[in-house]
C-alpha positions as CSV (number, residue, x, y, z in Angstrom):
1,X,66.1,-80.9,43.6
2,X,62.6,-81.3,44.4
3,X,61.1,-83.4,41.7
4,X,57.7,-83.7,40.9
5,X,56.0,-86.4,39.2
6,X,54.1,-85.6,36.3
7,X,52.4,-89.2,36.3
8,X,49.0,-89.1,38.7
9,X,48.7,-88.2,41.5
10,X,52.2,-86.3,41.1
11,X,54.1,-87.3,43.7
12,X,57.4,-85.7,45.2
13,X,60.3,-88.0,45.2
14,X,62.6,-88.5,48.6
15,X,65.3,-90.6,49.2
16,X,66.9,-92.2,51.9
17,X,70.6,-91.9,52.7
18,X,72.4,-94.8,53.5
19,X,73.6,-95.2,57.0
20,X,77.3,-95.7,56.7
21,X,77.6,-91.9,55.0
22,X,79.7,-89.6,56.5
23,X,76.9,-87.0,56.5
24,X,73.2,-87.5,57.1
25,X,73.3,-91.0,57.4
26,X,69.8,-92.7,57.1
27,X,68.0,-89.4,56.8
28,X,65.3,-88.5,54.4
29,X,66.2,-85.8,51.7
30,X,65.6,-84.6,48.4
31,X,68.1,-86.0,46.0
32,X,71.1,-83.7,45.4
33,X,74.7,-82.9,47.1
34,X,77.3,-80.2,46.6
35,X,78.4,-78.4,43.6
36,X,81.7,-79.9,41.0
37,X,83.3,-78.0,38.7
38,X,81.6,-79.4,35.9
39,X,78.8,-77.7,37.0
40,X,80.6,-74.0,36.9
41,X,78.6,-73.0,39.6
42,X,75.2,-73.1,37.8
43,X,72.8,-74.9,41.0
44,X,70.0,-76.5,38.1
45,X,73.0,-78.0,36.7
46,X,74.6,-79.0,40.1
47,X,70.7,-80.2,40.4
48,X,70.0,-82.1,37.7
49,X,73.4,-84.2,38.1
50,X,73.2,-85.3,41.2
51,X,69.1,-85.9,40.3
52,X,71.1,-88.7,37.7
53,X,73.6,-89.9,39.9
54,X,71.4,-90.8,42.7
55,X,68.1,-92.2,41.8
56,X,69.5,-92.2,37.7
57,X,66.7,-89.6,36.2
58,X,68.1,-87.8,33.2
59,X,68.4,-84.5,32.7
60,X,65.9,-84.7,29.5
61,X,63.6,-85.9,31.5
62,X,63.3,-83.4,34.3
63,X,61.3,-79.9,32.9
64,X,63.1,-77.1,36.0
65,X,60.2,-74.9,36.5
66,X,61.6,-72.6,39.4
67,X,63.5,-72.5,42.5
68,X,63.2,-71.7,46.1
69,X,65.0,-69.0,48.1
70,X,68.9,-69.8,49.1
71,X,69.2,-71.2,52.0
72,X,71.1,-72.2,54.6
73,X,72.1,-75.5,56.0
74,X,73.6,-73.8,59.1
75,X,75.0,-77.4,60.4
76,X,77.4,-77.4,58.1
77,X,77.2,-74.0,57.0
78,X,76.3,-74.6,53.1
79,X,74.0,-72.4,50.8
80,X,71.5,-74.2,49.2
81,X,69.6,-73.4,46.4
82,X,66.6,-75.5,45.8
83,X,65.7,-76.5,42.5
84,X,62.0,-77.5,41.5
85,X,61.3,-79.9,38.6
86,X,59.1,-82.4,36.9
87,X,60.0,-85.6,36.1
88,X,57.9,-87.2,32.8
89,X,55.2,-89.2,33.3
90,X,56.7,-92.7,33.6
91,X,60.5,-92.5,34.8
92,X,61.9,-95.5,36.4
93,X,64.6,-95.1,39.5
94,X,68.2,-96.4,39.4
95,X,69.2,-96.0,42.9
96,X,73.3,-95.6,43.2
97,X,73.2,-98.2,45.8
98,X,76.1,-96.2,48.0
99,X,74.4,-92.6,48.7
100,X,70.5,-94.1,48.1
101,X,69.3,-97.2,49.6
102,X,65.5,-96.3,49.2
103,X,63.0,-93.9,47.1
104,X,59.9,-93.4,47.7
105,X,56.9,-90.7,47.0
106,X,54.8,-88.2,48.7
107,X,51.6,-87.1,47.3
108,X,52.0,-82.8,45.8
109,X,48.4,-82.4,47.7
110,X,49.4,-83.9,51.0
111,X,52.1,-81.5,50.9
112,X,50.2,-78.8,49.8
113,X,47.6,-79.1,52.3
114,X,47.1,-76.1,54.9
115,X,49.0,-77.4,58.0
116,X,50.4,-80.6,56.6
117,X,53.7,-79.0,57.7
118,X,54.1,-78.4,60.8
119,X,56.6,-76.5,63.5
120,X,58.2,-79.6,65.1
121,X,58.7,-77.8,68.7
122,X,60.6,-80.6,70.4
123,X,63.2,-80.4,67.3
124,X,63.2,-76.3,67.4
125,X,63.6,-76.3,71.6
126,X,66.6,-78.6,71.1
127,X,68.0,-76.4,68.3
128,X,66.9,-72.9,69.5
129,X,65.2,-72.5,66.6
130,X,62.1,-72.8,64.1
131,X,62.2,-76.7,62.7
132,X,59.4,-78.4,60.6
133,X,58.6,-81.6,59.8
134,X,56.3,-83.6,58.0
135,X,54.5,-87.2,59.1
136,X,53.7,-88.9,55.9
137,X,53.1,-92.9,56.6
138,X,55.0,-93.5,59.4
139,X,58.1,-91.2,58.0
140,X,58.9,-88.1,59.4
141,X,60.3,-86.3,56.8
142,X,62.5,-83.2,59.3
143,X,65.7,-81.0,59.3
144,X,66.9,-79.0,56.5
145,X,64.6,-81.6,53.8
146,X,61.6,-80.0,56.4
147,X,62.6,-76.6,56.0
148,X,62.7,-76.7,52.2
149,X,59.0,-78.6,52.1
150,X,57.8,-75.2,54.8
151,X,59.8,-73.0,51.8
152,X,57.9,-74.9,49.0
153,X,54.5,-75.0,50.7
154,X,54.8,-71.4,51.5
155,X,55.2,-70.7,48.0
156,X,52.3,-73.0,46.7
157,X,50.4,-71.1,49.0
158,X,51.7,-67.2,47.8
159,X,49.0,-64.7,45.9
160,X,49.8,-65.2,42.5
161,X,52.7,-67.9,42.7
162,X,54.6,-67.9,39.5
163,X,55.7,-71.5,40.7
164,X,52.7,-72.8,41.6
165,X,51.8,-71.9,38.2
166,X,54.5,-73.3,36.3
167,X,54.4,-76.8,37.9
168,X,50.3,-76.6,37.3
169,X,51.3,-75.9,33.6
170,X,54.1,-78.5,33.5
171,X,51.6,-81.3,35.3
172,X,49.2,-80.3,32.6
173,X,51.3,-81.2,29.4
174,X,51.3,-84.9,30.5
């Protein structure tokens, strides 16, 4: 999921992982995680309960305005399909205090802005190919979590974005 904050100045929520996981330990990410059955295989749903789970937003809280292309976390070699949504004006975290040992936020127009995400060439030399990051307060925000932000950004940025539009109209209705 990337949520969006509805309350001003409609920041986009990270987390960070705690240390002692197994995978991405002490990284920055969007909350989320893989699929259960429960979700049969619907991503928003996969989205939106691991959204609750980790930083404890419910799903009646969260309007799903769009997603990004699959992608793929070619580490591991998962398909993930990012989910964008809008948390109401005024929701409170629950971290889950084993996955999530932090939140924090990330203003939409820093984001947004032309060039704010950048090609992170010592990262893509190392991997042998294209990685992006983001420096936002002394965090680099990097990886697959950059890679999604250059996806999202690259959509705001699109001729006529139908997502651009519907998280516009979503931010508006607060």
């Amino acid at each position: 999921m990337v949520p969006i904050l509805a309350g001003k100045p409609h920041g986009v929520v990270f987390v960070e992982r705690a240390a002692h996981l197994r995978r991405h330990p002490g990284q920055i990410g969007f909350p989320g995680g893989s699929e259960d059955p429960i979700d049969g295989g619907d991503p928003v749903r996969t989205a939106l309960r691991e959204l609750q789970e980790e930083i404890g937003i419910a799903a009646d809280r969260v309007r799903v305005v769009g997603r990004l292309p699959e992608v793929e976390q070619t580490l591991n070699g998962f398909l993930i399909t990012p989910i964008v949504g809008v948390l109401d004006a005024g929701v409170s975290f629950t971290l889950d205090g084993e996955e999530i040992v932090g939140v924090f936020t990330v203003p939409l127009a820093s984001i947004v802005e032309p060039g704010a995400i950048r090609e992170d060439e010592a990262f893509a030399a190392a991997r042998g190919k294209p990685m992006y990051a983001l420096d936002y307060q002394g965090r680099r925000i990097w990886g697959f979590t950059g890679r999604i932000l250059r996806l999202f950004a690259d959509a705001w940025h699109a001729p006529d974005c139908a997502l651009r539009a519907a998280i516009r109209d979503a931010l508006l209705q607060e």
